[in-house]
N, CA, C and O atoms as CSV, one atom per row, in Angstrom:
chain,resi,resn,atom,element,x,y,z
A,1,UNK,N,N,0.829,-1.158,0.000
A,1,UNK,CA,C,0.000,0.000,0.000
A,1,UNK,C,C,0.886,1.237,0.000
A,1,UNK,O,O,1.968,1.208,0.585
A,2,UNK,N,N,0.462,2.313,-0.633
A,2,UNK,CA,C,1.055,3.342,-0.975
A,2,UNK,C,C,0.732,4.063,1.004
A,2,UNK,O,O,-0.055,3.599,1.828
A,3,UNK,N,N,1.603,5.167,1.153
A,3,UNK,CA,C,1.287,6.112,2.130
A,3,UNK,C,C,2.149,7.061,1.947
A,3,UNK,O,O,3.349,7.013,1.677
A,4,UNK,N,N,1.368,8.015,2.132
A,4,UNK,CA,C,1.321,9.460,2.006
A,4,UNK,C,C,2.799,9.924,3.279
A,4,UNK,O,O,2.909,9.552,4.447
A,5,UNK,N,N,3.736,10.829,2.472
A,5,UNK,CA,C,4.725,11.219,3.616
A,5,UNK,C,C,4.813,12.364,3.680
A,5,UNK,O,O,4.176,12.986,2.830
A,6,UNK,N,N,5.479,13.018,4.512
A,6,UNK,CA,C,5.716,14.691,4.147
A,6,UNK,C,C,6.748,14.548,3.115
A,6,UNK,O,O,6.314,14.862,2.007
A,7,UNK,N,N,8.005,14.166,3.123
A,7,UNK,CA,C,9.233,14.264,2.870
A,7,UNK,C,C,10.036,12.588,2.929
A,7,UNK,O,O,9.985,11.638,3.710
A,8,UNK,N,N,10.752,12.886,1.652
A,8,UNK,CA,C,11.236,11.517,1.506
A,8,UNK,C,C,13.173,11.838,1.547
A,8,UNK,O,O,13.792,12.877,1.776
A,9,UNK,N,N,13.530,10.797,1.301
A,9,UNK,CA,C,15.318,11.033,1.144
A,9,UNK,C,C,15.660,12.176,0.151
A,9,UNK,O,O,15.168,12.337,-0.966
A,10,UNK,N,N,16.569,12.916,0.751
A,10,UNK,CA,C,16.782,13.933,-0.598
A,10,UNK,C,C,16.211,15.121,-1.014
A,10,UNK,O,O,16.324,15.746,-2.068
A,11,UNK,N,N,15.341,15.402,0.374
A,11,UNK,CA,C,14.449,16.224,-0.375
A,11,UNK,C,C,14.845,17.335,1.026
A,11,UNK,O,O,15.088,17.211,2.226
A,12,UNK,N,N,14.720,18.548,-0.076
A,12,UNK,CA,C,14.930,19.687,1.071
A,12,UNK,C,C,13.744,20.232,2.011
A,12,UNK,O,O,12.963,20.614,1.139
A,13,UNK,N,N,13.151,20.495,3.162
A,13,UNK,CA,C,11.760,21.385,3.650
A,13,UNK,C,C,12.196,21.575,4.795
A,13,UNK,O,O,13.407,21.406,4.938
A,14,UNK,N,N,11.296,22.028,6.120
A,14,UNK,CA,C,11.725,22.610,6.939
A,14,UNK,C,C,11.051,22.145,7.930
A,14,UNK,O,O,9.963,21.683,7.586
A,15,UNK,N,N,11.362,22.072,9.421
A,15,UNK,CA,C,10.973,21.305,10.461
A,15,UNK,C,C,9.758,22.472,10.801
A,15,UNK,O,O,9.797,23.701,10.742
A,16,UNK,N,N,8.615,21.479,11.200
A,16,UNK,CA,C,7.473,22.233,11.764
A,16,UNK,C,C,8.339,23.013,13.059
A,16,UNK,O,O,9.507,22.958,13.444
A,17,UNK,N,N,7.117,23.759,13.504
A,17,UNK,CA,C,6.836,24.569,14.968
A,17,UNK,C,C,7.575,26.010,14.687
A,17,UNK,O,O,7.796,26.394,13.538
A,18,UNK,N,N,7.858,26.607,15.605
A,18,UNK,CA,C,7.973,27.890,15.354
A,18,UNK,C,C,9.780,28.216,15.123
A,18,UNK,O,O,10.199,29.370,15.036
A,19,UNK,N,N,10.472,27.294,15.067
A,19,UNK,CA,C,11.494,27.114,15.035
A,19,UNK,C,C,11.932,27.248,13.165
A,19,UNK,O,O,12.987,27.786,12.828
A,20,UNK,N,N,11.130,26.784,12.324
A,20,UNK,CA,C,11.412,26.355,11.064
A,20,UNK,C,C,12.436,26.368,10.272
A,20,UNK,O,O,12.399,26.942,9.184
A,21,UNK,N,N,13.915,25.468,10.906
A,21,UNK,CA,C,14.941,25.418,10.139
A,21,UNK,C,C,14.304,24.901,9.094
A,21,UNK,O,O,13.123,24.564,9.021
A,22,UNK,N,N,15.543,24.832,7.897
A,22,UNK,CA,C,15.088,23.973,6.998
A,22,UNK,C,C,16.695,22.669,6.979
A,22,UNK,O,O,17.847,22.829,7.382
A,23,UNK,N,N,16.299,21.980,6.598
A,23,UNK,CA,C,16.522,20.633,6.647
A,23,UNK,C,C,16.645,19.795,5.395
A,23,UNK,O,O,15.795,19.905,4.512
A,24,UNK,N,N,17.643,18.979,5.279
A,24,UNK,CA,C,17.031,17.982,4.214
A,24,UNK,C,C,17.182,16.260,5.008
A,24,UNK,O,O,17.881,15.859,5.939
A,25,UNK,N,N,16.325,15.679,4.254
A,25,UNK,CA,C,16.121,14.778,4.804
A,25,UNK,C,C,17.492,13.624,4.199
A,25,UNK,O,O,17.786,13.549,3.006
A,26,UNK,N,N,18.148,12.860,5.232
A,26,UNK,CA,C,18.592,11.911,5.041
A,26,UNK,C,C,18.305,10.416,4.857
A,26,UNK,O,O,18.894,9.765,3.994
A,27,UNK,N,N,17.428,9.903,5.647
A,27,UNK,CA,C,16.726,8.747,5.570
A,27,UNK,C,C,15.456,8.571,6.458
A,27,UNK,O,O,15.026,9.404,7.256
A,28,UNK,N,N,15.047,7.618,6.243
A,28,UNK,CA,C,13.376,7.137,6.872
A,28,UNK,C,C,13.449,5.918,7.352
A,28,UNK,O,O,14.242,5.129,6.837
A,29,UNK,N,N,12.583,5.505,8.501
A,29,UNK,CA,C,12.722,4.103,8.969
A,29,UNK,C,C,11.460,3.637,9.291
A,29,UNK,O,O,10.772,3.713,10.309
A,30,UNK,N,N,11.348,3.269,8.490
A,30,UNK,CA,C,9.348,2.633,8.659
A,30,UNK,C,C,9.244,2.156,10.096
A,30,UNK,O,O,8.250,2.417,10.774
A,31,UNK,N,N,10.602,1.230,10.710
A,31,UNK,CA,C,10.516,0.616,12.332
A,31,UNK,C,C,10.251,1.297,12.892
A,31,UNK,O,O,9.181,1.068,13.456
A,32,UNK,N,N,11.020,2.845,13.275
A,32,UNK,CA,C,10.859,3.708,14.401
A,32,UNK,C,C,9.921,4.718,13.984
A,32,UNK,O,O,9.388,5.511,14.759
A,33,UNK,N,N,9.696,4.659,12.491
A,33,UNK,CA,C,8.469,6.297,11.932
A,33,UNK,C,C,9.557,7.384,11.851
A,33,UNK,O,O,9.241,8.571,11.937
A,34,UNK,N,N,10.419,7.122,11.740
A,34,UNK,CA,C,11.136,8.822,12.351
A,34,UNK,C,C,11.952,8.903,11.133
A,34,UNK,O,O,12.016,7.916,10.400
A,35,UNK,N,N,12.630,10.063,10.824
A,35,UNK,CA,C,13.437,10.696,9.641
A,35,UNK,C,C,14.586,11.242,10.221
A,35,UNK,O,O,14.404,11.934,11.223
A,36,UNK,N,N,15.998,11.049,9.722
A,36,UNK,CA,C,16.899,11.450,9.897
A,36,UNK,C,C,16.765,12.433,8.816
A,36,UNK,O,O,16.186,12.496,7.731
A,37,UNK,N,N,17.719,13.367,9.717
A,37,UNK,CA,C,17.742,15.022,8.749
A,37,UNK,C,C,18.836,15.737,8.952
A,37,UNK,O,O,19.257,14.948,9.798
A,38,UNK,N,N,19.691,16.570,8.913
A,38,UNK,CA,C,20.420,16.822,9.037
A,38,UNK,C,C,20.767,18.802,8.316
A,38,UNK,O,O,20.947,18.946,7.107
A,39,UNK,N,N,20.785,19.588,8.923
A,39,UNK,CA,C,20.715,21.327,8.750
A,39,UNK,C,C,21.109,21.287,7.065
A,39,UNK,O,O,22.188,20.862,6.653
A,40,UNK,N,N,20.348,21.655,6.454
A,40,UNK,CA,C,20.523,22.190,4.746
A,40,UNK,C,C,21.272,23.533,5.062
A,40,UNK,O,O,20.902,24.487,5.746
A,41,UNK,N,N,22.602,23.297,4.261
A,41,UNK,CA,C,23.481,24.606,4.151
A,41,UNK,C,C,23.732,24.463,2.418
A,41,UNK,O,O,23.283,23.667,1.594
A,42,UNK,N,N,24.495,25.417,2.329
A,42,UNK,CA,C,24.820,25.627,0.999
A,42,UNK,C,C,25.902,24.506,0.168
A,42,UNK,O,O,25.905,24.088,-0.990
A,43,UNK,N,N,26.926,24.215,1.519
A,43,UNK,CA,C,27.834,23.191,1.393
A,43,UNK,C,C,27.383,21.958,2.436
A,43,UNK,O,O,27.788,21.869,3.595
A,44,UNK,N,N,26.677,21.247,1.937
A,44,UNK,CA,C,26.230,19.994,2.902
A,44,UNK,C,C,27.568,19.073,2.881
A,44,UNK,O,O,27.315,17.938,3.285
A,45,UNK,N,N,28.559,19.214,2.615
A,45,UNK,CA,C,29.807,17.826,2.207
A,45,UNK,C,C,30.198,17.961,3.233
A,45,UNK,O,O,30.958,17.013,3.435
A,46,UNK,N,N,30.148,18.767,4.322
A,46,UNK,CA,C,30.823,19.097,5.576
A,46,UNK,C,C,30.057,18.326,6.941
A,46,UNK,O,O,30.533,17.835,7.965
A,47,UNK,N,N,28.709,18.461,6.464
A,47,UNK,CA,C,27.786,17.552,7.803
A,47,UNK,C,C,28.536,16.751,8.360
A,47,UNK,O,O,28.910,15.886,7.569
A,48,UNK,N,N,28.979,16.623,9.480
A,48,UNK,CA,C,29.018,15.757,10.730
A,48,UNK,C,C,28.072,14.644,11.034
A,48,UNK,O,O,26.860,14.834,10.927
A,49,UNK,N,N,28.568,13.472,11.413
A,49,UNK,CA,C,27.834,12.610,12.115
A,49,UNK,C,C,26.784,12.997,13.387
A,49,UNK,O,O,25.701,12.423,13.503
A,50,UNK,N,N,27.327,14.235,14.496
A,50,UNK,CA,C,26.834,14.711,15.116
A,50,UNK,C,C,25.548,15.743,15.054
A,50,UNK,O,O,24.826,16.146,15.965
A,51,UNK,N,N,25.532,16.030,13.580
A,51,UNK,CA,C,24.756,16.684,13.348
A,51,UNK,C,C,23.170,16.487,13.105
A,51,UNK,O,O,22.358,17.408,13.196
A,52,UNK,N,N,22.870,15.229,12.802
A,52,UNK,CA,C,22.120,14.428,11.959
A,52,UNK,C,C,20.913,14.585,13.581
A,52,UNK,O,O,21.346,14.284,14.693
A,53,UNK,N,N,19.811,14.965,13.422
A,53,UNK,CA,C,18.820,14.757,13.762
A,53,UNK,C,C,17.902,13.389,13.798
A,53,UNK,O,O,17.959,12.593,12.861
A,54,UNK,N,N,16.988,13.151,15.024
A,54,UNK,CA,C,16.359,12.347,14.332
A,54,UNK,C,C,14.977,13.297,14.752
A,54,UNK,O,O,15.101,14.233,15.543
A,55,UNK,N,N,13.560,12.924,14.089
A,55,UNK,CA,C,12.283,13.673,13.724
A,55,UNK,C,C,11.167,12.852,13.327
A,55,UNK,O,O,11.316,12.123,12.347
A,56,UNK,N,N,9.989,12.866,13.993
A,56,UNK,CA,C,9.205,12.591,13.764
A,56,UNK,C,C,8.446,12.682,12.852
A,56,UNK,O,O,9.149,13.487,12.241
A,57,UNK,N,N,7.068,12.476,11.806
A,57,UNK,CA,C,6.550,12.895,10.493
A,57,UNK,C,C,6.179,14.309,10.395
A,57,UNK,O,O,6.306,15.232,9.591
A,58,UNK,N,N,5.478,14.014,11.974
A,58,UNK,CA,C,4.730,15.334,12.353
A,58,UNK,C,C,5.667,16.779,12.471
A,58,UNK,O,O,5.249,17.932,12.364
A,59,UNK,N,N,7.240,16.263,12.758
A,59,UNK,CA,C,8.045,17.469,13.278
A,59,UNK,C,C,8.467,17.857,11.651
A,59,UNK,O,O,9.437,18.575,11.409
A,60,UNK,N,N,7.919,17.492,10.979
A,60,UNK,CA,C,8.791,17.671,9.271
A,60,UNK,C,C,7.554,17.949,8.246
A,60,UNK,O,O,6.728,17.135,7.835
A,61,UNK,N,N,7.692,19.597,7.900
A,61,UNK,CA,C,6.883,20.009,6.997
A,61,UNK,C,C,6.645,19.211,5.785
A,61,UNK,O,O,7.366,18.238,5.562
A,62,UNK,N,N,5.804,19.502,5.074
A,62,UNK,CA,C,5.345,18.453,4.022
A,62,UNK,C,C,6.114,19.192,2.837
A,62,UNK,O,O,5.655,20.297,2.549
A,63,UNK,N,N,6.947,18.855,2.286
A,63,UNK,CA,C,7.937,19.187,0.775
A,63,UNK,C,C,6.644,19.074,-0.344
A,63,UNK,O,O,5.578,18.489,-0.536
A,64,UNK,N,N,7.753,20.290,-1.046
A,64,UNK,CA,C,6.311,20.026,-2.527
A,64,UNK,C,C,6.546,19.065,-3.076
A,64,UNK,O,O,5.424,18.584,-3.236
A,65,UNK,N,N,7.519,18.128,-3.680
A,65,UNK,CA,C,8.081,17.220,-4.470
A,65,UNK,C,C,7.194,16.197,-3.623
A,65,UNK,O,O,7.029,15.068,-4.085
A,66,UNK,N,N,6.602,16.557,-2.371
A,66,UNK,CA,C,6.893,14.882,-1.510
A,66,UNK,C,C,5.106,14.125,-2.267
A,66,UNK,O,O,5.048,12.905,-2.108
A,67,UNK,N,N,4.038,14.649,-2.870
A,67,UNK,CA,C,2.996,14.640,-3.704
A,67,UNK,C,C,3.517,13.554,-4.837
A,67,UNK,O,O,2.784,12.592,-5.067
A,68,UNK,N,N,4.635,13.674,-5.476
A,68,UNK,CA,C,5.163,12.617,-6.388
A,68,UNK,C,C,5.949,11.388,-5.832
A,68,UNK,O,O,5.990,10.367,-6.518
A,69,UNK,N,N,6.592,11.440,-4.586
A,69,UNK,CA,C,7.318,10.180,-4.049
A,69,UNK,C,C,6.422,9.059,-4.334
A,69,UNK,O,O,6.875,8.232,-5.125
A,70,UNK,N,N,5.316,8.858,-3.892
A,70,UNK,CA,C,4.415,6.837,-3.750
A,70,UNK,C,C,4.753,7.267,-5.300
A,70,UNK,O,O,5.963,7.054,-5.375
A,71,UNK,N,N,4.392,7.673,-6.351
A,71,UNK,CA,C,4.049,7.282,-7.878
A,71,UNK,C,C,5.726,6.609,-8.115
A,71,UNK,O,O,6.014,5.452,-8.422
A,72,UNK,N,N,6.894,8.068,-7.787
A,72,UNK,CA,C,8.311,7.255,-8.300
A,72,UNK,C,C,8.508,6.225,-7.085
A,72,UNK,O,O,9.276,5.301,-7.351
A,73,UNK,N,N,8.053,6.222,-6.034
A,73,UNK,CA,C,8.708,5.061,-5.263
A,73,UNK,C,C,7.980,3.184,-6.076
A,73,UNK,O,O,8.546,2.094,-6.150
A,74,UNK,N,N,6.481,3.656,-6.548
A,74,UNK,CA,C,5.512,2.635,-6.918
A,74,UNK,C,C,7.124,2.267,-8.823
A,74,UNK,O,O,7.896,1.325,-8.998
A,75,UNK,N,N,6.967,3.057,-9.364
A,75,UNK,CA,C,7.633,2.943,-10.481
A,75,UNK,C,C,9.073,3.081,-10.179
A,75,UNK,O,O,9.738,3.736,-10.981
A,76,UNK,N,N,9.504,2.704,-9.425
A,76,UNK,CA,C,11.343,2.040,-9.396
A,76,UNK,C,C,11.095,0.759,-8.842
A,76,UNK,O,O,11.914,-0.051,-9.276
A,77,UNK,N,N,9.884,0.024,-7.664
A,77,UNK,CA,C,9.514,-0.984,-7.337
A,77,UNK,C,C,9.734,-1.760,-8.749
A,77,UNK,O,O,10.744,-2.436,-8.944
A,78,UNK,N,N,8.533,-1.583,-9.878
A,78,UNK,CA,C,8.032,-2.094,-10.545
A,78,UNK,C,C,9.571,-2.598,-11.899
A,78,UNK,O,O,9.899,-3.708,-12.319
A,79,UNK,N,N,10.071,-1.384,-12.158
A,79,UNK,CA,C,11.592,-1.181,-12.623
A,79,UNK,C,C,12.393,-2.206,-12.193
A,79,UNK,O,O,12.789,-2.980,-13.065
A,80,UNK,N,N,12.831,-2.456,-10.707
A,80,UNK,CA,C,13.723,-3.140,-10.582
A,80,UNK,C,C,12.903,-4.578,-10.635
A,80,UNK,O,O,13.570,-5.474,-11.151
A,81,UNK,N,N,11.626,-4.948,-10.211
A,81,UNK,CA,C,11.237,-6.431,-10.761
A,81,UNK,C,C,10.927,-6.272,-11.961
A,81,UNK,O,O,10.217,-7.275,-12.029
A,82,UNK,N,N,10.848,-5.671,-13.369
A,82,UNK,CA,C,10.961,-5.989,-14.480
A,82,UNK,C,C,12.402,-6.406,-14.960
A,82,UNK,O,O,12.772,-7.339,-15.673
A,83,UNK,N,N,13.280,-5.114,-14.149
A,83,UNK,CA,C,14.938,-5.638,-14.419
A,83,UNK,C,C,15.212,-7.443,-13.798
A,83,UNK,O,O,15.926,-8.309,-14.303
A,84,UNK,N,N,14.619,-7.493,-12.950
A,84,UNK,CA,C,14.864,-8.916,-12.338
A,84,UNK,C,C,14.294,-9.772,-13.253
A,84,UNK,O,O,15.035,-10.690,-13.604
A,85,UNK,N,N,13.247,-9.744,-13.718
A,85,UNK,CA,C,12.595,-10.687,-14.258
A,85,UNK,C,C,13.240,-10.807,-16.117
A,85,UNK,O,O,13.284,-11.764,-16.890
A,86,UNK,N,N,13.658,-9.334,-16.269
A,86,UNK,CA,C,14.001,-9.580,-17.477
A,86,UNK,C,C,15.281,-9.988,-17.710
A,86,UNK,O,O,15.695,-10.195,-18.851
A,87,UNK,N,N,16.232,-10.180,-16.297
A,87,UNK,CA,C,17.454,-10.565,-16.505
A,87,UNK,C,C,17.645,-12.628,-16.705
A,87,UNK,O,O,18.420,-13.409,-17.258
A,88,UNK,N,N,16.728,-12.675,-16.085
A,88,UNK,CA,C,16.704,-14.416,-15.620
A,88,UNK,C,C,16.042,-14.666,-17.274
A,88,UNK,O,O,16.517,-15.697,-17.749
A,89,UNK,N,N,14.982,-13.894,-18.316
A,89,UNK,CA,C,14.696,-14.312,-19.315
A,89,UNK,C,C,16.499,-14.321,-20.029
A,89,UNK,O,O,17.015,-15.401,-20.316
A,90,UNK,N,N,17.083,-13.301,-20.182
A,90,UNK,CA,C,18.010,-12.797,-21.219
A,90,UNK,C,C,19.070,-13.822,-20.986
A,90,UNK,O,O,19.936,-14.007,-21.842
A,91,UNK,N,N,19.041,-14.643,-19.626
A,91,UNK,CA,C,20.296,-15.151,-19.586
A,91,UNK,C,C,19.963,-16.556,-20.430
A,91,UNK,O,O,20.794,-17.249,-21.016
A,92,UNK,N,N,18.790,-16.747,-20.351
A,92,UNK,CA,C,18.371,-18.475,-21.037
A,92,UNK,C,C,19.107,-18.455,-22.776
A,92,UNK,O,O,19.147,-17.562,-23.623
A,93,UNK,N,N,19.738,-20.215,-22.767
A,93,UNK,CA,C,20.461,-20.188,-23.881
A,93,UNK,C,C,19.574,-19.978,-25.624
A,93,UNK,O,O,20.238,-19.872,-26.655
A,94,UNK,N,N,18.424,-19.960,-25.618
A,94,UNK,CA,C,17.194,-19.785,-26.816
A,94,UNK,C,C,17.674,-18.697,-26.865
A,94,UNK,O,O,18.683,-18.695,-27.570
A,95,UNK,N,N,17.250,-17.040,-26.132
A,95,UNK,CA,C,17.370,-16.422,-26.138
A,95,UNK,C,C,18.566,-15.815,-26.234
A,95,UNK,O,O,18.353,-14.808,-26.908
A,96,UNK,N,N,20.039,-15.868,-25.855
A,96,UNK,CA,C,20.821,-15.338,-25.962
A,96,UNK,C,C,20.872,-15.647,-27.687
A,96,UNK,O,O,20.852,-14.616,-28.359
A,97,UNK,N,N,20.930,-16.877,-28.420
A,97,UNK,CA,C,21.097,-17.368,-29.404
A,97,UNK,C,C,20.427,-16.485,-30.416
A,97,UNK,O,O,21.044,-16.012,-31.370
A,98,UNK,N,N,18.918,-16.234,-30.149
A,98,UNK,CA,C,18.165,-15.323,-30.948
A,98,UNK,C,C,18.962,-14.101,-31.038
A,98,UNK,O,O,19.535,-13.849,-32.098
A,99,UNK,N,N,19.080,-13.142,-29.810
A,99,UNK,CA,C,19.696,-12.302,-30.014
A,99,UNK,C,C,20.713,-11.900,-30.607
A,99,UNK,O,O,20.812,-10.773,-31.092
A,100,UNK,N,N,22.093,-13.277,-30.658
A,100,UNK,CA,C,22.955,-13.313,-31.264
A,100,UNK,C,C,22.772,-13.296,-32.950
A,100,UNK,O,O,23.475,-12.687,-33.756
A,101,UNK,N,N,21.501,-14.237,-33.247
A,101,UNK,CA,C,21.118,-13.732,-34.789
A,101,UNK,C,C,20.417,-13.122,-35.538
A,101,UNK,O,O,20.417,-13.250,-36.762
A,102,UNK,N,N,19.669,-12.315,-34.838
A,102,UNK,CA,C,19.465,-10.783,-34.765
A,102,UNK,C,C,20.286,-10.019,-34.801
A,102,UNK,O,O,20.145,-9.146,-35.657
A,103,UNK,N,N,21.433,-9.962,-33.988
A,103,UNK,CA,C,22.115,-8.672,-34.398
A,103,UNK,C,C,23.149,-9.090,-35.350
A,103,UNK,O,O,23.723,-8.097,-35.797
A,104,UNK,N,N,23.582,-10.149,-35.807
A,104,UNK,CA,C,24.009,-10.350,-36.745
A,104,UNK,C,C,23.389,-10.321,-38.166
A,104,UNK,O,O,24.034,-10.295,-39.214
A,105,UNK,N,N,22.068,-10.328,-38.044
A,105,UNK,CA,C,21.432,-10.475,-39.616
A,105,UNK,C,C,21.453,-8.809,-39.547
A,105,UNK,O,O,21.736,-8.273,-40.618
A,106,UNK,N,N,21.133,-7.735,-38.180
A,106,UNK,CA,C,21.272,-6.917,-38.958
A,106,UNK,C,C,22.221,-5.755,-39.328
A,106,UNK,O,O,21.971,-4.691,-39.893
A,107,UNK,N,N,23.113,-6.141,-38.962
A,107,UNK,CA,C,24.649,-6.165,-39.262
A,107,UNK,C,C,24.851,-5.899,-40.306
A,107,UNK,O,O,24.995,-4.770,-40.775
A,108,UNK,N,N,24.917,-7.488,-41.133
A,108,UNK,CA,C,24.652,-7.473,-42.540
A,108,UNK,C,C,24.038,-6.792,-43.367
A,108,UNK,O,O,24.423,-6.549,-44.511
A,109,UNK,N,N,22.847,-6.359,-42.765
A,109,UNK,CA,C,21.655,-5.587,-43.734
A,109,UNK,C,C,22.090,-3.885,-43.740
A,109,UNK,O,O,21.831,-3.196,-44.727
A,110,UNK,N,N,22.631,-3.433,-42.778
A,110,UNK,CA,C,23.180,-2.837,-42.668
A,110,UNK,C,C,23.512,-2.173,-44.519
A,110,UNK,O,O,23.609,-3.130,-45.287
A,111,UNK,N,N,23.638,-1.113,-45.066
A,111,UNK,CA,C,24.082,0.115,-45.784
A,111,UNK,C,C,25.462,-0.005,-45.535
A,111,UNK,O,O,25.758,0.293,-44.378
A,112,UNK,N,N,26.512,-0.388,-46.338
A,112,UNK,CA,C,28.082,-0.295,-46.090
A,112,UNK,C,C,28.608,1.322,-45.969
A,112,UNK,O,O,29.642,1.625,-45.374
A,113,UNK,N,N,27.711,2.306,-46.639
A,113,UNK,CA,C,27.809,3.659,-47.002
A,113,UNK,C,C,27.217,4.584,-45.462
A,113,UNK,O,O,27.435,5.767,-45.205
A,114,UNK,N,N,26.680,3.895,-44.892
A,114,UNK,CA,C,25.833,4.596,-43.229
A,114,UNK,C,C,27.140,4.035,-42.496
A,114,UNK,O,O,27.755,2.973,-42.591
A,115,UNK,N,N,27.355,5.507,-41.513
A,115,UNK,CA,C,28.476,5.217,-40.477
A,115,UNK,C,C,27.706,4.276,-38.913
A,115,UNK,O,O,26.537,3.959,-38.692
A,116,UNK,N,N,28.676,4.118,-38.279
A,116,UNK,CA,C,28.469,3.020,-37.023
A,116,UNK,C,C,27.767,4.007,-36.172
A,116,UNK,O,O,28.160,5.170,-36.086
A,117,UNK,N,N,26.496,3.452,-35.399
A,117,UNK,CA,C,26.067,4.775,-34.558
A,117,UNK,C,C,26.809,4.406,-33.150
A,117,UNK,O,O,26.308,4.880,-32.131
A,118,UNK,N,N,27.852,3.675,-33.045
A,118,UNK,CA,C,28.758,3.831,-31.980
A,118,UNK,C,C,28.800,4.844,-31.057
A,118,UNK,O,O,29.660,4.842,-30.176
């Protein structure tokens, strides 16, 4: 089942209450509910281990991007079991064979005068 978040990995917004740093989020842990985050500066390569927050859903404003996360999180799911599924077809020996004379017939057919789109 899809669910609705404020903010996913990667994404910049700002901690509720009257405080409203802004923040980007580092990771999520479905076990505890909570979001690691860590102060959005201009140069983030510097963050500290010490720095890293942890935050509740509620303590973390809702990002505009965060409306599209379930659709790309639903479509990289689906991505990597098509990649899975299409890797276990490609490796079978029928198939490699086809492929092999396929790209050899069209090789051949190939225009000697058209360059390689290398």
């Amino acid at each position: 089942f899809l669910r609705k978040m404020p903010a996913a990995p990667g994404m910049v917004t700002k901690r509720s209450g009257e405080n409203g740093d802004t923040v980007m989020i580092h990771s999520y842990s479905s076990s505890t509910d909570t979001y690691l985050v860590y102060p959005s500066s201009d140069d983030s390569s510097d963050i500290s281990v010490e720095e890293l927050i942890e935050l509740k859903p509620n303590d973390v404003e809702k990002a505009p991007s965060a409306k599209f996360y379930p659709l790309l999180d639903e479509l990289m799911r689906r991505g990597d079991e098509t990649a899975s599924a299409t890797t276990k077809f490609l490796n079978q020996k029928a198939v490699t064979d086809i492929v092999a004379k396929t790209t050899e017939f069209v090789e051949s057919s190939k225009p000697k005068d058209l360059p390689d789109q290398d």
